[in-house]
C-alpha positions as CSV (number, residue, x, y, z in Angstrom):
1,X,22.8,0.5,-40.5
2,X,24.8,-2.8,-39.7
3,X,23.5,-4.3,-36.4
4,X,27.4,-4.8,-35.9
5,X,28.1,-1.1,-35.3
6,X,25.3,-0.5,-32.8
7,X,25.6,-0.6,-29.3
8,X,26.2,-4.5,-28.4
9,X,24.4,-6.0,-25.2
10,X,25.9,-9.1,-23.6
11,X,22.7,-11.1,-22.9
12,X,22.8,-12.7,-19.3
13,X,21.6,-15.8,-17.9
14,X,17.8,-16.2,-18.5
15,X,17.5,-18.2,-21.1
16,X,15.4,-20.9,-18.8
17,X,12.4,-18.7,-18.7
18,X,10.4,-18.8,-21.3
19,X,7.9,-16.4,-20.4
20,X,7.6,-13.7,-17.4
21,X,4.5,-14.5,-14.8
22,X,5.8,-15.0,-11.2
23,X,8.1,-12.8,-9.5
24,X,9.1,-16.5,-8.7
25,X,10.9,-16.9,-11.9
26,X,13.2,-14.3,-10.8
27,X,14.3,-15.4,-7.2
28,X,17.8,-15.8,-8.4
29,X,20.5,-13.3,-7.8
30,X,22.4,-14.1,-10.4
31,X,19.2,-13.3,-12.9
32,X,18.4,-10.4,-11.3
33,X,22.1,-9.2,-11.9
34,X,22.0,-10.0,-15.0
35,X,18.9,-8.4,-16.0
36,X,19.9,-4.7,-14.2
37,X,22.8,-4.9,-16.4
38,X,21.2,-5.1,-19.5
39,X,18.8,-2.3,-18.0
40,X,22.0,-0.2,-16.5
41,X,23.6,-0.4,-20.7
42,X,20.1,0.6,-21.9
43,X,19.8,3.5,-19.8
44,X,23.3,4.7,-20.2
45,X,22.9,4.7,-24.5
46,X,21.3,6.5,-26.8
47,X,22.1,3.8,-29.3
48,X,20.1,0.8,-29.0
49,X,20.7,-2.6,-31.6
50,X,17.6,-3.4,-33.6
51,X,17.8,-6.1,-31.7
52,X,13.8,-6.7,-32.1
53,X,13.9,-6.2,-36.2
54,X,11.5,-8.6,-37.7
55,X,9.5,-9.0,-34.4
56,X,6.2,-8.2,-33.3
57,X,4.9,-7.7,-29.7
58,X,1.0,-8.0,-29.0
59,X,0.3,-5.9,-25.9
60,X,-3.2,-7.5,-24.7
61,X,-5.1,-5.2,-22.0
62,X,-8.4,-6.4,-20.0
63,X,-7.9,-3.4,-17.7
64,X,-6.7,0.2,-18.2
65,X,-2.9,1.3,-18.1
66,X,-0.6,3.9,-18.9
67,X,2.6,3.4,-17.9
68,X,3.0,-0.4,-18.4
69,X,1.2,-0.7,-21.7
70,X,3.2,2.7,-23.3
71,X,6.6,1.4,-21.7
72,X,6.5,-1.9,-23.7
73,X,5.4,-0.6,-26.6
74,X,8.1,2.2,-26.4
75,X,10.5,-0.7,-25.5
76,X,9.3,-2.6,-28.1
77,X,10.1,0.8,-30.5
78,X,13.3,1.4,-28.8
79,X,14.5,-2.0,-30.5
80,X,13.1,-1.5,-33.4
81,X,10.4,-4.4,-32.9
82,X,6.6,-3.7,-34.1
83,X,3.6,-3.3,-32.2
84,X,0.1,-4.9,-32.7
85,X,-2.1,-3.2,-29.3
86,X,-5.5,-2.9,-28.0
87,X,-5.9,-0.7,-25.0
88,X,-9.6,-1.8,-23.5
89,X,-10.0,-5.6,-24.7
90,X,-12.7,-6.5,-22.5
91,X,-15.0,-4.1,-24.9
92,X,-12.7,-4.1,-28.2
93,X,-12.3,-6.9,-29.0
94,X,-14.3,-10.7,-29.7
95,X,-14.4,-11.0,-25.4
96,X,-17.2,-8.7,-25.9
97,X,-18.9,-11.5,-28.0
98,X,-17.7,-14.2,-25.3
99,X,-14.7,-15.5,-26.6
100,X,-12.4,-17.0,-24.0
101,X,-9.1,-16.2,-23.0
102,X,-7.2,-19.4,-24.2
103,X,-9.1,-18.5,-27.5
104,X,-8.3,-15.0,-27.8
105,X,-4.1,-16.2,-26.8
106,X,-4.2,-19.2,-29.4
107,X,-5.1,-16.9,-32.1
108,X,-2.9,-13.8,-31.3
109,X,-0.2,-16.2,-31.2
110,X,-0.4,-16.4,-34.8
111,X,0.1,-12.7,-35.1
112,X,3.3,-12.0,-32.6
113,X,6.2,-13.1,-31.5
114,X,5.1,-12.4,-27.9
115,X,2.4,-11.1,-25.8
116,X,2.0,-8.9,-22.8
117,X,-1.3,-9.2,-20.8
118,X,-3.4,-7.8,-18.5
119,X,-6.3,-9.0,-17.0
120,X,-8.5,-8.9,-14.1
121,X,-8.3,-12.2,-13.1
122,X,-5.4,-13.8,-10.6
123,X,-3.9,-16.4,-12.7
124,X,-4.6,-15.5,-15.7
125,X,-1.2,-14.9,-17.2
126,X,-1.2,-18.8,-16.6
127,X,-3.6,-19.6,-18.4
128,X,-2.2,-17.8,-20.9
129,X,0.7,-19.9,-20.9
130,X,-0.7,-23.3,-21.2
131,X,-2.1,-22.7,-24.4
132,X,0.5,-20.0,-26.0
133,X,3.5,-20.9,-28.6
134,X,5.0,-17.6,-28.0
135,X,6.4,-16.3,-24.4
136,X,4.0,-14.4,-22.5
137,X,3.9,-11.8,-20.3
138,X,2.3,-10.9,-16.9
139,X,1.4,-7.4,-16.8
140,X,-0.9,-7.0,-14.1
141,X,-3.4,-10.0,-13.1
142,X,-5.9,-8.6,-11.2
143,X,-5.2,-8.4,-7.4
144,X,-2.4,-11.2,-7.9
145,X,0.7,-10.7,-9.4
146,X,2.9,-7.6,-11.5
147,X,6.4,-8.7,-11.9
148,X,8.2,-6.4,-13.9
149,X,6.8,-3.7,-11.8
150,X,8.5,-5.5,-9.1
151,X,11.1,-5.4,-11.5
152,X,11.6,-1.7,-11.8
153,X,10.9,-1.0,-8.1
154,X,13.9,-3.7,-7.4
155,X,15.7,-1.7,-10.0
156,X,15.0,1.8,-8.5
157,X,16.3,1.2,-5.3
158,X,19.3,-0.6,-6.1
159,X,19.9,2.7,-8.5
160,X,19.1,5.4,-5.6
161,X,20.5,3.2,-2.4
162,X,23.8,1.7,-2.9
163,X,23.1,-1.7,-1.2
164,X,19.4,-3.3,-0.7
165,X,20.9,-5.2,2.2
166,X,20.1,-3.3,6.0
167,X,17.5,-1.1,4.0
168,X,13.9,-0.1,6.3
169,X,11.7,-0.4,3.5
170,X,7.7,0.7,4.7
171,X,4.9,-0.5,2.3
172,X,2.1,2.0,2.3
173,X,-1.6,1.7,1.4
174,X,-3.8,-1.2,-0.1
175,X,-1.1,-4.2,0.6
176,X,-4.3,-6.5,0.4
177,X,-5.2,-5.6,-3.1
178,X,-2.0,-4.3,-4.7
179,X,-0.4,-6.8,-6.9
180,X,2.7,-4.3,-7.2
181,X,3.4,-4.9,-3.4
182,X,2.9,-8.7,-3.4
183,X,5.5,-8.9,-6.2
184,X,7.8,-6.6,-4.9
185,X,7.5,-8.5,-1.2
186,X,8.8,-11.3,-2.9
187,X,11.7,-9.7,-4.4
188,X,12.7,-7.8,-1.3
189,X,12.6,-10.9,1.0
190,X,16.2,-12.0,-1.4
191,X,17.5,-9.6,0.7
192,X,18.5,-9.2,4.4
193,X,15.9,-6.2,4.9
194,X,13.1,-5.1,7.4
195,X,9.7,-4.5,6.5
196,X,6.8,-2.2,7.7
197,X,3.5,-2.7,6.5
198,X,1.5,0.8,7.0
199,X,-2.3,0.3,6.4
200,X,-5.6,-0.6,7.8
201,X,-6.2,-3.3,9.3
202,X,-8.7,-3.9,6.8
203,X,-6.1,-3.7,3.3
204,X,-3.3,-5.6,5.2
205,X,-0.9,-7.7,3.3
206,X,-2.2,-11.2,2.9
207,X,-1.3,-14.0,5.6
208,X,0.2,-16.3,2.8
209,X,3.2,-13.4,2.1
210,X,3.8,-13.0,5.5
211,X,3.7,-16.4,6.8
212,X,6.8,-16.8,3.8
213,X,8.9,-13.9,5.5
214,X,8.6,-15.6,8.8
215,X,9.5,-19.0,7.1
216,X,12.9,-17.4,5.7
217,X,13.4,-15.1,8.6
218,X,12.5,-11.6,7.4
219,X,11.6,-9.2,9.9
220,X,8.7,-7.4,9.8
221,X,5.8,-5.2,11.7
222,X,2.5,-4.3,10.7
223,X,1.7,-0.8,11.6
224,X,-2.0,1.2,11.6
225,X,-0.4,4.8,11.4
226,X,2.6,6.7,10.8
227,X,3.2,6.9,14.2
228,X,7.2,6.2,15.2
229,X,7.6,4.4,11.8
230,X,8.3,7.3,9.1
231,X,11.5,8.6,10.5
232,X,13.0,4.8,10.5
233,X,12.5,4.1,6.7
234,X,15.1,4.4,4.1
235,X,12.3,3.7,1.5
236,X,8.8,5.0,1.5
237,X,6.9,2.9,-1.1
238,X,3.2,4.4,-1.2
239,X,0.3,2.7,-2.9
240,X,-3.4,4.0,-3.9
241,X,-6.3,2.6,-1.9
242,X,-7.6,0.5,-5.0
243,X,-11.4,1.8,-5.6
244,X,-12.2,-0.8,-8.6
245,X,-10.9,-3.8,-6.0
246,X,-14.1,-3.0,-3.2
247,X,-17.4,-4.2,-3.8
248,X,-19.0,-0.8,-2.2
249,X,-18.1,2.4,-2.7
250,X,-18.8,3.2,0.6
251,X,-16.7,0.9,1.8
252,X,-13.7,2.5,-0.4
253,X,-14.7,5.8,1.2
254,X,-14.2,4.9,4.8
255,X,-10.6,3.7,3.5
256,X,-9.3,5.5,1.1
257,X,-7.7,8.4,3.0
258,X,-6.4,6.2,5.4
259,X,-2.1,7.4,4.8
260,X,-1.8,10.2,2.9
261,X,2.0,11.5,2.1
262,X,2.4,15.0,2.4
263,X,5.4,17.5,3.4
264,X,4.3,17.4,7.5
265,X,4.7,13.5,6.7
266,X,7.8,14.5,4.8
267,X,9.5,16.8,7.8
268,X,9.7,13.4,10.0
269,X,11.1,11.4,7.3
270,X,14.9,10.8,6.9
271,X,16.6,13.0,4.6
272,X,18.3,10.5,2.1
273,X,14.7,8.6,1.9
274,X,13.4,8.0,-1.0
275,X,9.5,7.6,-1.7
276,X,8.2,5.6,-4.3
277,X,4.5,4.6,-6.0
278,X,4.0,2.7,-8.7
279,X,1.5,4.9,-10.0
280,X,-1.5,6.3,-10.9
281,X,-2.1,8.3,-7.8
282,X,-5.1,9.7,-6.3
283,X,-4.7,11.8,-3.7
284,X,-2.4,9.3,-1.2
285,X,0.7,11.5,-2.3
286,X,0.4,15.6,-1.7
287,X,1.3,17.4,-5.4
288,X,3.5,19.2,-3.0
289,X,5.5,16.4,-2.6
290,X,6.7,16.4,-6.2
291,X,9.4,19.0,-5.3
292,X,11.2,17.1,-2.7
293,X,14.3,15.7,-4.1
294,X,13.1,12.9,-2.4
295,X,10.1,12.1,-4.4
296,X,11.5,9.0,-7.1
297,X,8.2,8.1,-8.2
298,X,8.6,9.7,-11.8
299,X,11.9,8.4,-12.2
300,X,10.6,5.0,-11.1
301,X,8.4,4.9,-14.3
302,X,10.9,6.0,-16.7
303,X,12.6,3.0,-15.4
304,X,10.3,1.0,-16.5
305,X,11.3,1.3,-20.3
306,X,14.7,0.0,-20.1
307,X,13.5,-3.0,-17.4
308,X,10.9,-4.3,-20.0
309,X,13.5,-3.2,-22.9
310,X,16.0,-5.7,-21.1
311,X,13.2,-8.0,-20.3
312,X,12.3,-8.7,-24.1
313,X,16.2,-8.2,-25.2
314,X,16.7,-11.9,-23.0
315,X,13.2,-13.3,-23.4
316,X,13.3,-12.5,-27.6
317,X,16.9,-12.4,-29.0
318,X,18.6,-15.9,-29.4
């Protein structure tokens, strides 16, 4: 079929960025815009362009995923773009016989047209960069960064609330270790919001995000229950209390039950909130929780395809 008679997407204003690592790259409005549109048309149509005919996408993954590795490859499919994958490189593939990162980026480089990667270590998606020829992609670098998560929660909320602006937006769980909240913080402080950081002392969000929202003025408190915060949110965003990120299980034990989401929780909570996770859950959300129209989390992954569909649309097609 003629590329001419598929559905046509105008492609906005990122052509500076070369590759996706910081939620940095993305502090722009304008971008941001720009991006949910593309999103918004790829949502709204069956009938994608083979936009991505002729290219490949390497999906690289130190560290297991489900959502974020399927939803590129699917994305990848959607535009009719190949995919070269493995699911578990720290064992399967030559970093098991010590190969380095730079070497294992400089070689797939030959293979794709871009790569998205995971890895355990914070700044590692940097690395990446300084040696690749092709764009890369952050998808998760240990407990530092996951933008197009951020990307799809941003996404989410500006789909279920009709202005981000004046939103109460509470930030549950592991905020110390949780790469999806210290991306997301960044994209939320863009806006005139207040924040409410729910979690143990011990899994607070780290001083360096914070000291930034009191630098721009965003107002925020740090809360150790649910006590007189839950009815005030217009966004419940939950996280797991990361087990791989503590260095005992014990210590994970004492923790890990610390906020858990369930329909008592729910009764106090406003009734056009919206709760979020970025998934995989443990037990921090009730299963009973899955029937309140107010549970988006599902609907938050699905977004994910046509985020990262948009995201290589700009970062791949001239």
């Amino acid at each position: 079929m003629n590329n001419q008679t598929k559905t046509e997407v105008n492609k906005p204003k990122l052509q500076k960025l070369h590759d996706v690592t910081r939620v940095a790259q993305f502090q722009n409005k304008d971008i941001i815009n720009g991006l949910f549109e593309v999103a918004n048309e790829f949502k709204n149509s069956s009938d994608h362009p083979e936009s991505l005919h002729g290219k490949v996408v390497a999906t690289l993954f130190y560290e297991p995923s489900t959502r974020t590795r399927l939803s590129f490859e699917a994305a990848t499919e959607r535009l009719h773009g190949k995919i070269i994958s493995t699911e578990n490189a720290g064992q399967f593939s030559s970093a098991a016989k010590g190969e380095t990162l730079e070497d294992t980026i400089k070689t797939i480089c030959g293979y794709a047209d871009a790569i998205v990667l995971r890895h355990p270590e914070i700044g590692a998606a940097e690395r990446a960069v300084e040696v690749a020829s092709v764009p890369i992609i952050n998808a998760g670098d240990g407990a530092g960064e996951h933008p197009t998560q951020a990307l799809l929660d941003l996404f989410t909320i500006r789909e279920e609330k009709p202005e981000i602006d004046g939103l109460k937006i509470g930030l549950v769980g592991d905020l110390l270790n949780g790469r999806t909240i210290h991306s997301l913080v960044q994209l939320l402080s863009m806006y005139d919001v207040e924040l409410f950081f729910i979690a143990p002392e011990q899994l607070q969000l780290p001083e360096k995000y914070k000291a930034r929202l009191r630098e721009i003025g965003i107002k925020y408190t740090d809360c150790d229950s649910w006590d007189n915060t839950i009815e005030k949110l217009d966004v419940i965003y939950v996280t797991r209390v990361q087990k791989e990120r503590f260095e005992s299980e014990e210590d994970y034990i004492k923790i890990k039950d610390s906020f858990i989401l369930d329909t008592t929780i729910m009764r106090q909570a406003k009734q056009d909130s919206i709760v979020m996770h970025p998934l995989p859950r443990v037990n921090e959300i009730a299963l009973e929780v899955d029937a309140d129209p107010r549970a988006k989390y599902f609907e938050q992954a699905h977004n994910g395809l046509y985020v990262r569909m948009a995201l290589l649309q700009m970062l791949l097609v001239p």
